[in-house]
MDTraj code that builds the backbone (N, CA, C; nanometers):
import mdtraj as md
import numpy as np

residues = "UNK UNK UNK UNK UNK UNK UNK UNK UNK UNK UNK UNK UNK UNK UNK UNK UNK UNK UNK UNK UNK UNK UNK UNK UNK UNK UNK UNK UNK UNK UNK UNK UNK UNK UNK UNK UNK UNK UNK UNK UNK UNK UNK UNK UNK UNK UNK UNK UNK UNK UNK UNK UNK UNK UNK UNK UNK UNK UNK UNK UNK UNK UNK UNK UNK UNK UNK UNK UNK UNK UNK UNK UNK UNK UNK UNK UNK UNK UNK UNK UNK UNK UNK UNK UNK UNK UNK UNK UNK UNK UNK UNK UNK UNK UNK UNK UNK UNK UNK UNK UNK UNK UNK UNK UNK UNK UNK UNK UNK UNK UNK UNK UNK UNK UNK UNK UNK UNK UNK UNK UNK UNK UNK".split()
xyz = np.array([
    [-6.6606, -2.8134, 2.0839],
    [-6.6860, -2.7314, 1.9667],
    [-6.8332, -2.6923, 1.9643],
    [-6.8649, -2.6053, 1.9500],
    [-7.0125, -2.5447, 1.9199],
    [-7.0828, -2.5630, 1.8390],
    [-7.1913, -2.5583, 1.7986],
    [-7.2506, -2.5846, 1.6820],
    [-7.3091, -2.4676, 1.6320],
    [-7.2607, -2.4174, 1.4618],
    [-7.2967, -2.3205, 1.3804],
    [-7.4274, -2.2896, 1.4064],
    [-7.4373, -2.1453, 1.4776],
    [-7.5881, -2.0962, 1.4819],
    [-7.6890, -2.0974, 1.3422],
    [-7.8105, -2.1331, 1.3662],
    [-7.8956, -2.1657, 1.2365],
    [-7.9830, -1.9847, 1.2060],
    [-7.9231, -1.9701, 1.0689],
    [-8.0453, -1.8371, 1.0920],
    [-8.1022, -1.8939, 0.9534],
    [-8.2676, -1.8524, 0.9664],
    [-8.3377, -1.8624, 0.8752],
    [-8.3870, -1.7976, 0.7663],
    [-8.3879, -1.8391, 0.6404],
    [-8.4075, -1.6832, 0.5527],
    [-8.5401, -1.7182, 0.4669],
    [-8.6071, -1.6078, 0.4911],
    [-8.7755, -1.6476, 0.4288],
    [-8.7528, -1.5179, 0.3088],
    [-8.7696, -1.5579, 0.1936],
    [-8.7491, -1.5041, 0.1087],
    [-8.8569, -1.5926, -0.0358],
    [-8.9399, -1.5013, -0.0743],
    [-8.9875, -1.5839, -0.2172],
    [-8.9251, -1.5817, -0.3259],
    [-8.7951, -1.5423, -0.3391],
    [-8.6980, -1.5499, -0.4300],
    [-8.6283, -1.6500, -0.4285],
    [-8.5916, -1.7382, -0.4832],
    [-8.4996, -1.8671, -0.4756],
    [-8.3833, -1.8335, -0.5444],
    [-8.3608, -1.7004, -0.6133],
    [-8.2191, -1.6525, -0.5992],
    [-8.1263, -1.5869, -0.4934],
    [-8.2448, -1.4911, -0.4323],
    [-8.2005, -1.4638, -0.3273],
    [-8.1513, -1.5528, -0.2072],
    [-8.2355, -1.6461, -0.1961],
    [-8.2259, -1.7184, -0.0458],
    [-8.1078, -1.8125, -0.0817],
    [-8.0820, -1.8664, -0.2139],
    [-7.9527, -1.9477, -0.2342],
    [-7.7770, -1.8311, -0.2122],
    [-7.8326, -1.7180, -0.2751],
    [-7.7390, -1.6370, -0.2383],
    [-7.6837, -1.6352, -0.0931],
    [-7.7941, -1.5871, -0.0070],
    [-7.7654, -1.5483, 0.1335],
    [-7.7591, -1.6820, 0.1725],
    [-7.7603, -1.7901, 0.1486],
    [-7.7370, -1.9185, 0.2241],
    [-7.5839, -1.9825, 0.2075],
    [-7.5718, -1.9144, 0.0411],
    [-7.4187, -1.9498, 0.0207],
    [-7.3095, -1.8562, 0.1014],
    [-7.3792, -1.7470, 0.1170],
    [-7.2731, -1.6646, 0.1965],
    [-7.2761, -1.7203, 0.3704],
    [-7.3649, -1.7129, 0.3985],
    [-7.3681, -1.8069, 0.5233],
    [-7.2504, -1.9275, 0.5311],
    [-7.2740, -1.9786, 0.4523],
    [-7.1911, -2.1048, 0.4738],
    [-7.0618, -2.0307, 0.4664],
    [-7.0001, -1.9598, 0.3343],
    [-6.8807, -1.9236, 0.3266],
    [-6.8311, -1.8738, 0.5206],
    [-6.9425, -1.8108, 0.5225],
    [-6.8885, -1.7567, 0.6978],
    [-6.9053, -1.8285, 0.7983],
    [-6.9199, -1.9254, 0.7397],
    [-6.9149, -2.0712, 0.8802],
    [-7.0609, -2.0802, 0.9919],
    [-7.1439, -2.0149, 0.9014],
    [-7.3051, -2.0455, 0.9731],
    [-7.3530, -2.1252, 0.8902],
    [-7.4611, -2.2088, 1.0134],
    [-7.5681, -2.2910, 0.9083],
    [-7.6919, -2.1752, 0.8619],
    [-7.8069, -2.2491, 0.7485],
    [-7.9162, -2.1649, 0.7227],
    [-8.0238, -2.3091, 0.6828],
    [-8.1116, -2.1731, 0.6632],
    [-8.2008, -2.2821, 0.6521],
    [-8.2921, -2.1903, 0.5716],
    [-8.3300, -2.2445, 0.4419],
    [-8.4577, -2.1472, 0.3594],
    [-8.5916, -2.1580, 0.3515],
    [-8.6363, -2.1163, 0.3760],
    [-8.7880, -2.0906, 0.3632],
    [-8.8186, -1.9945, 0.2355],
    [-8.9276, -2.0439, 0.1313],
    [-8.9826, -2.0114, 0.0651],
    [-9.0775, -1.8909, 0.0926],
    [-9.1398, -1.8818, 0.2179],
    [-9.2631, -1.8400, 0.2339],
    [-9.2887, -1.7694, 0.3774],
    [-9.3530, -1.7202, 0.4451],
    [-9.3684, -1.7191, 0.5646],
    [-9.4372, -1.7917, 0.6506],
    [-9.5453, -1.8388, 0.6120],
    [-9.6313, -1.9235, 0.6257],
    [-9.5042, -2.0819, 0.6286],
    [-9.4131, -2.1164, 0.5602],
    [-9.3796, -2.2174, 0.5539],
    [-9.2519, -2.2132, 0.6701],
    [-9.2168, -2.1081, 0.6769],
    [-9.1424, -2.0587, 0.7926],
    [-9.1923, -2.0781, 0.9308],
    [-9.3448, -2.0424, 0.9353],
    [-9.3974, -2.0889, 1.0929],
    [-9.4413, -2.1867, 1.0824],
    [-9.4358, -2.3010, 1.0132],
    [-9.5670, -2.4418, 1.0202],
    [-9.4067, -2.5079, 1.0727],
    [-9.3150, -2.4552, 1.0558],
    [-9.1790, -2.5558, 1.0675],
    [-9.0624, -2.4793, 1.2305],
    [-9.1442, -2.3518, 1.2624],
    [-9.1134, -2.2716, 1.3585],
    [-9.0903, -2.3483, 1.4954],
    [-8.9482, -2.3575, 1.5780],
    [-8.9262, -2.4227, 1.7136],
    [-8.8563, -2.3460, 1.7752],
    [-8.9083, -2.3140, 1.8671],
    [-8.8359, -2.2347, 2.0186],
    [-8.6640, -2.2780, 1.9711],
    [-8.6077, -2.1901, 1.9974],
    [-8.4648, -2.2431, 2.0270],
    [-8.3969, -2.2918, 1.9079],
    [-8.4402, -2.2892, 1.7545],
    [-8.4104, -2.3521, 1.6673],
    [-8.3132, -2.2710, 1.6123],
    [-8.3651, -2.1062, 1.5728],
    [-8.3465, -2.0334, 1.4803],
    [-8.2137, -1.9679, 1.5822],
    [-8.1471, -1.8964, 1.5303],
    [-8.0477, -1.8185, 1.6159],
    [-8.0712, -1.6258, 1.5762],
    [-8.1451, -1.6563, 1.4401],
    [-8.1781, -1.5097, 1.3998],
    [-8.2358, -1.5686, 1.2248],
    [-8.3151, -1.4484, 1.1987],
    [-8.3680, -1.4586, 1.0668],
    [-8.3421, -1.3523, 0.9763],
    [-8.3424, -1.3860, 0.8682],
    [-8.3007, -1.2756, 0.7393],
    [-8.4708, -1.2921, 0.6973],
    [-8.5410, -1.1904, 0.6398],
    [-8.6704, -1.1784, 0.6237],
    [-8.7054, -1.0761, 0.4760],
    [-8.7762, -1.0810, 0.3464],
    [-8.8158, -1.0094, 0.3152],
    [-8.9377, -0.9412, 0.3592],
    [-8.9910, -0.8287, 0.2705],
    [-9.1669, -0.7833, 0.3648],
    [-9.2640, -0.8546, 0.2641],
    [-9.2454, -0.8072, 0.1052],
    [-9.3309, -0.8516, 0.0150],
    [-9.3142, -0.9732, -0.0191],
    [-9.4009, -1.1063, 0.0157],
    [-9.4304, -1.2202, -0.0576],
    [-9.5672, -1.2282, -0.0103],
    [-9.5480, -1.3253, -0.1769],
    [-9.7174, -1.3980, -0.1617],
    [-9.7883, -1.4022, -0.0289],
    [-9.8981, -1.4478, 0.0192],
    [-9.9155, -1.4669, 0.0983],
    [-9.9246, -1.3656, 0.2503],
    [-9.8850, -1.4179, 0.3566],
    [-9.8275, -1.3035, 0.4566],
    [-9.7219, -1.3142, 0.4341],
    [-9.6642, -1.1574, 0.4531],
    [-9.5708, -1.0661, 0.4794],
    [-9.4939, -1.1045, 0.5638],
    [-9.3310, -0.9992, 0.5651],
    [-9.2088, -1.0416, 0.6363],
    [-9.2879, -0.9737, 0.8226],
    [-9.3099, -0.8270, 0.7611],
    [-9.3796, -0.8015, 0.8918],
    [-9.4666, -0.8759, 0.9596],
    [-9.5621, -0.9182, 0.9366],
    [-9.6884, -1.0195, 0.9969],
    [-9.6415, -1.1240, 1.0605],
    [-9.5332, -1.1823, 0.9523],
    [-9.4351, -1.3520, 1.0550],
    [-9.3984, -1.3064, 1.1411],
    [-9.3009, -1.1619, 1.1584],
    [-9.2508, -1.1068, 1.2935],
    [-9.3344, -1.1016, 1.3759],
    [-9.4681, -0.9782, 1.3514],
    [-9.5538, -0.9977, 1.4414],
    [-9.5684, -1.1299, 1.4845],
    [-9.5986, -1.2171, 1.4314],
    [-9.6486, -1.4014, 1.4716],
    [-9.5818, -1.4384, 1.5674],
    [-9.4546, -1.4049, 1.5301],
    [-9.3474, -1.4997, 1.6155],
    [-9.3026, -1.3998, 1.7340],
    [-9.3430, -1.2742, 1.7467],
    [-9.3273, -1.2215, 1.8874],
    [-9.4509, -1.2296, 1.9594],
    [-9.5863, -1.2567, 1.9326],
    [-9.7247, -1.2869, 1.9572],
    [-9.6787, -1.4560, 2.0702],
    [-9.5980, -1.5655, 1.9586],
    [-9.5582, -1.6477, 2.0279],
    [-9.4902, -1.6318, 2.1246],
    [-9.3973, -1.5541, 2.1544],
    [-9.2992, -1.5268, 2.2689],
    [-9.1554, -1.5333, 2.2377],
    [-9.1561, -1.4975, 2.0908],
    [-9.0433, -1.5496, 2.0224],
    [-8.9423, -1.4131, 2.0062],
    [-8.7907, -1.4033, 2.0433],
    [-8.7208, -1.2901, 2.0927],
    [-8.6357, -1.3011, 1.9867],
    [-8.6495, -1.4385, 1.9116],
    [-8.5004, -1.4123, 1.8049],
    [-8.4610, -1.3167, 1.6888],
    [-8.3632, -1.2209, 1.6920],
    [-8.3487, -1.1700, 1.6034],
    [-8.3792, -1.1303, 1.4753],
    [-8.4430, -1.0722, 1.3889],
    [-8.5347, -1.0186, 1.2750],
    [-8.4382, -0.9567, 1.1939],
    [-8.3829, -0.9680, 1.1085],
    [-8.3335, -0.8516, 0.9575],
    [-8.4128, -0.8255, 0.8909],
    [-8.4857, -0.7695, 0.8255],
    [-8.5335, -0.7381, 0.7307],
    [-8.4677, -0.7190, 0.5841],
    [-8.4164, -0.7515, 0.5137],
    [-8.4129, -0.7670, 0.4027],
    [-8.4657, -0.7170, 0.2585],
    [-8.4977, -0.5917, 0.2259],
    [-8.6298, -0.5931, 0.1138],
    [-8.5801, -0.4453, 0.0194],
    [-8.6767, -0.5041, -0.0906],
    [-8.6342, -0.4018, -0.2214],
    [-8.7352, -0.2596, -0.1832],
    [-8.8689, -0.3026, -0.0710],
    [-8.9496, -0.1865, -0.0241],
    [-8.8572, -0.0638, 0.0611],
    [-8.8245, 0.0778, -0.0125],
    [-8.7879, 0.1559, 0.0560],
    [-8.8269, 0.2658, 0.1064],
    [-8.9803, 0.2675, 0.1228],
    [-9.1066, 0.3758, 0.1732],
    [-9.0572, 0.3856, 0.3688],
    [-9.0572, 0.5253, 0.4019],
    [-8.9859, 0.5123, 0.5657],
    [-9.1194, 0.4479, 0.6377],
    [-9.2025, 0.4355, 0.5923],
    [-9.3538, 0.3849, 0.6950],
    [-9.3060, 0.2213, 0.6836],
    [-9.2962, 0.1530, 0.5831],
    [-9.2536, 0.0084, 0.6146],
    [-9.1133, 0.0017, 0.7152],
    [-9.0455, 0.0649, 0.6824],
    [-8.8932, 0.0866, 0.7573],
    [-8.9538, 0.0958, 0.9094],
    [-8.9879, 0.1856, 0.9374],
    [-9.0876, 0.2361, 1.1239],
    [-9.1459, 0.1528, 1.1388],
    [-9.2433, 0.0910, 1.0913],
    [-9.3196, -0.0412, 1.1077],
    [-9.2625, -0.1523, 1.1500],
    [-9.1347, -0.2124, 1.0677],
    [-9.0581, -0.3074, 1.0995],
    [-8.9837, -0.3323, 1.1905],
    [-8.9163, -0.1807, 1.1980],
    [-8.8535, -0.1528, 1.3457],
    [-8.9294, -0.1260, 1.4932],
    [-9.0312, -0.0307, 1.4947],
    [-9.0894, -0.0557, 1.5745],
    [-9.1929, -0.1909, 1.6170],
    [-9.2046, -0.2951, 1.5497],
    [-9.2143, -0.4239, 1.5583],
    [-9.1206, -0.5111, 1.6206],
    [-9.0124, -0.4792, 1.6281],
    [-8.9135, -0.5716, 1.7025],
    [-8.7783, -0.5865, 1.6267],
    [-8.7700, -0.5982, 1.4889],
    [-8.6688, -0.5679, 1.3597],
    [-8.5367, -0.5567, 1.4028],
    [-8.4748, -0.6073, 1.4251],
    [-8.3215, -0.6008, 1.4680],
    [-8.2292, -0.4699, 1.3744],
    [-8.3262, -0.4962, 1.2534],
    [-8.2456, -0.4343, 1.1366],
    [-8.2678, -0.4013, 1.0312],
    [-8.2840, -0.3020, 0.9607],
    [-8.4056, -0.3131, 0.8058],
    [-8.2522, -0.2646, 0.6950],
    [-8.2129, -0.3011, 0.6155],
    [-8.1710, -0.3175, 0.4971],
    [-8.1953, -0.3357, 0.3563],
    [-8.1621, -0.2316, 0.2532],
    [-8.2409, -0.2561, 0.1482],
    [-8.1564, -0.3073, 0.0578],
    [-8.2495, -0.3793, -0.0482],
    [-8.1534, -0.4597, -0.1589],
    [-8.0929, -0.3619, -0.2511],
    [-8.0415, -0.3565, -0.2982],
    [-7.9122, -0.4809, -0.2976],
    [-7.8450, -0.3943, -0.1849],
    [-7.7502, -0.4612, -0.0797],
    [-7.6871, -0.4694, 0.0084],
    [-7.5341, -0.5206, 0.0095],
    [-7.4306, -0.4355, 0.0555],
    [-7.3274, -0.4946, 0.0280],
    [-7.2793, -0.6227, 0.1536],
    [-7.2389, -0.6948, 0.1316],
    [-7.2293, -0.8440, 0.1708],
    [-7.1598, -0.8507, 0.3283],
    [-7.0541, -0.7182, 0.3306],
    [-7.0467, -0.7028, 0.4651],
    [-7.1028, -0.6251, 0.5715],
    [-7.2239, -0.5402, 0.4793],
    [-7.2815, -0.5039, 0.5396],
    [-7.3708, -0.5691, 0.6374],
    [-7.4714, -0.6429, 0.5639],
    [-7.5831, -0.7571, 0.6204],
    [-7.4902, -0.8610, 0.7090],
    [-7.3628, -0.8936, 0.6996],
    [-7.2897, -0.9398, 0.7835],
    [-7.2781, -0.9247, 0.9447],
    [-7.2545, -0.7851, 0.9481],
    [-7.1856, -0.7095, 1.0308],
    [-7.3239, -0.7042, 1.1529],
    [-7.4308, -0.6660, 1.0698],
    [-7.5727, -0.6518, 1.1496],
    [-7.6106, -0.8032, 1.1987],
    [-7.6233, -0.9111, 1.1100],
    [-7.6080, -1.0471, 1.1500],
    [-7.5411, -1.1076, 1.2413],
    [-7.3888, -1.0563, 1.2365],
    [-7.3351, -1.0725, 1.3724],
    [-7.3742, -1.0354, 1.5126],
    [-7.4200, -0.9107, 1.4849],
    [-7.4518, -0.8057, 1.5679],
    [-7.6017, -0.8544, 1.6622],
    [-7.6579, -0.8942, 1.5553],
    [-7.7897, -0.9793, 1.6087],
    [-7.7472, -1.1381, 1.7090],
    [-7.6864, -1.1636, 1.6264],
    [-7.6791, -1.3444, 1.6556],
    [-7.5650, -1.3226, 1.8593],
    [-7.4615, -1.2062, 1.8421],
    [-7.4502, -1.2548, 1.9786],
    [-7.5215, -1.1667, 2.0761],
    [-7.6603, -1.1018, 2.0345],
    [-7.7095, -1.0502, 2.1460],
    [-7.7894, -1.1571, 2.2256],
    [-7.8359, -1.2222, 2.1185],
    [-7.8393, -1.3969, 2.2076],
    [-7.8199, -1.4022, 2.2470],
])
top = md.Topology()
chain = top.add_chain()
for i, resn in enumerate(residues, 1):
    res = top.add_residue(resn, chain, resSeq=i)
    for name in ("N", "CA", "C"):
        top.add_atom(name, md.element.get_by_symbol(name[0]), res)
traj = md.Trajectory(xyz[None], top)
């Protein structure tokens, strides 16, 4: 038996990230939340994540900047973007950054699904 790919969701909303974590589970993935981005890379391991759900705006650094970080590291895993920002320069930015996927809130549930899948078996 395999073990449920882990995707991570950095979100400064703690409604949001319980949301997308409960739907996770309903679909038979693990998750894992991060508050922050910053709290997202101090806890960051090769091989851990299987793909990430990401907002752009929180405290601190940004959804973009962790991406940047974690492809700076050598890090290939999958990126969603996630966010209520719908200006096309953040959208181009994100994507041309590496972004698997940019989606804006609110999002219907099989949508962010479908792209999640889509990410997790290019693995």
């Amino acid at each position: 038996m395999s073990e449920a790919p882990v995707v991570a969701i950095v979100d400064d909303d703690e409604a949001v990230r319980d949301a997308l974590l409960d739907l996770l589970l309903v679909e038979g993935m693990a998750g894992q939340t991060f508050a922050s981005a910053t709290a997202f890379l101090e806890a960051y391991q090769p091989d851990r994540f299987r793909g990430i759900i990401t907002d752009v705006r929180m405290a601190g650094m940004d959804g973009l900047e962790m991406q940047r970080r974690l492809r700076a590291l050598g890090s290939d895993v999958p990126v969603i973007v996630l966010t209520s920002a719908t200006d096309e320069e953040t959208r181009e930015r994100a994507l041309q950054d590496g972004a698997f996927g940019y989606l804006t809130k609110p999002v219907a549930d099989e949508v962010l699904l479908t792209l999640l899948r889509g990410a997790l078996a290019r693995r």
